[in-house]
C-alpha positions as CSV (number, residue, x, y, z in Angstrom):
1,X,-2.2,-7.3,-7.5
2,X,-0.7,-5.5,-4.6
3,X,0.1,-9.0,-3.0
4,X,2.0,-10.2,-5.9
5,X,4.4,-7.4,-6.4
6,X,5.4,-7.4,-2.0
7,X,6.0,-10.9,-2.6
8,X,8.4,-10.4,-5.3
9,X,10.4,-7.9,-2.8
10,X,8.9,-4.9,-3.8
11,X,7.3,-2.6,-0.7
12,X,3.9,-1.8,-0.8
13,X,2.6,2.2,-0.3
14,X,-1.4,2.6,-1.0
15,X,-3.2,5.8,0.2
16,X,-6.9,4.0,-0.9
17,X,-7.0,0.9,1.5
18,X,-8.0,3.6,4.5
19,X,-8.9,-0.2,6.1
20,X,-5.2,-1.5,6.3
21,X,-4.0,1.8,8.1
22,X,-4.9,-0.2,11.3
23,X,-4.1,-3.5,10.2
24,X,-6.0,-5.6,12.9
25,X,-9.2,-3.6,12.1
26,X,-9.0,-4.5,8.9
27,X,-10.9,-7.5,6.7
28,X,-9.3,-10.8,7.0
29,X,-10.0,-11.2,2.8
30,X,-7.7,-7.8,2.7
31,X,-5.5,-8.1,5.1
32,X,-3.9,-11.8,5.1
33,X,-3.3,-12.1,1.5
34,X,-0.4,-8.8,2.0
35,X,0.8,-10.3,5.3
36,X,1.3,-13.8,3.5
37,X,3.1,-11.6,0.9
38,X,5.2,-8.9,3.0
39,X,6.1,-12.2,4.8
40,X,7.8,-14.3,1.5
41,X,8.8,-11.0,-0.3
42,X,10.6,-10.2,3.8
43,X,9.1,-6.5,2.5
44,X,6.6,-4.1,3.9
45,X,2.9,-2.6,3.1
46,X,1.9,1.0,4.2
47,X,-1.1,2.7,3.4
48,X,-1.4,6.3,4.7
49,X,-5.6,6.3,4.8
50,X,-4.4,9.9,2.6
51,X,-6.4,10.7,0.1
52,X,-4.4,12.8,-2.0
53,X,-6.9,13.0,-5.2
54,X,-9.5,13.7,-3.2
55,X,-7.1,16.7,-2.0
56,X,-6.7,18.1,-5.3
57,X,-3.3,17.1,-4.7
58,X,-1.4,15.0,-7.3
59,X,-0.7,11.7,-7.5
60,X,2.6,10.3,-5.7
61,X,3.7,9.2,-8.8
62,X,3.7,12.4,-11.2
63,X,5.6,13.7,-7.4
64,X,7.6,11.4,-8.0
65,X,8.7,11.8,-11.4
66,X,9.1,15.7,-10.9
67,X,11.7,14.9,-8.0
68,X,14.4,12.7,-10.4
């Protein structure tokens, strides 16, 4: 799912893939699909390895509605 929406030009930001924080670490299966789609969509995919749930923080989006 994630791939689809980078190629389409969105950016990508993930806090559960704690794998693709260090990209070349990561598994092949994971990782090549979002290159392959950073690369067409020319956008970028950045996971923070943060789990904020886990935190008892809230999700970035209800954060995100509460800043517009």
């Amino acid at each position: 799912m994630e791939g689809r929406r980078i190629s389409t030009g969105a950016n990508g930001v993930t806090t559960s893939m704690a794998g693709m924080v260090y990209p070349p670490a990561a598994d092949a299966r994971s990782r090549e699909p979002l290159a392959a789609a950073a690369a067409s969509g020319r956008t970028s995919f950045f996971a923070t390895g943060i789990e904020l749930l886990g935190a008892g923080l809230p999700a970035p989006s209800s954060v995100a509605a509460r800043t517009r």
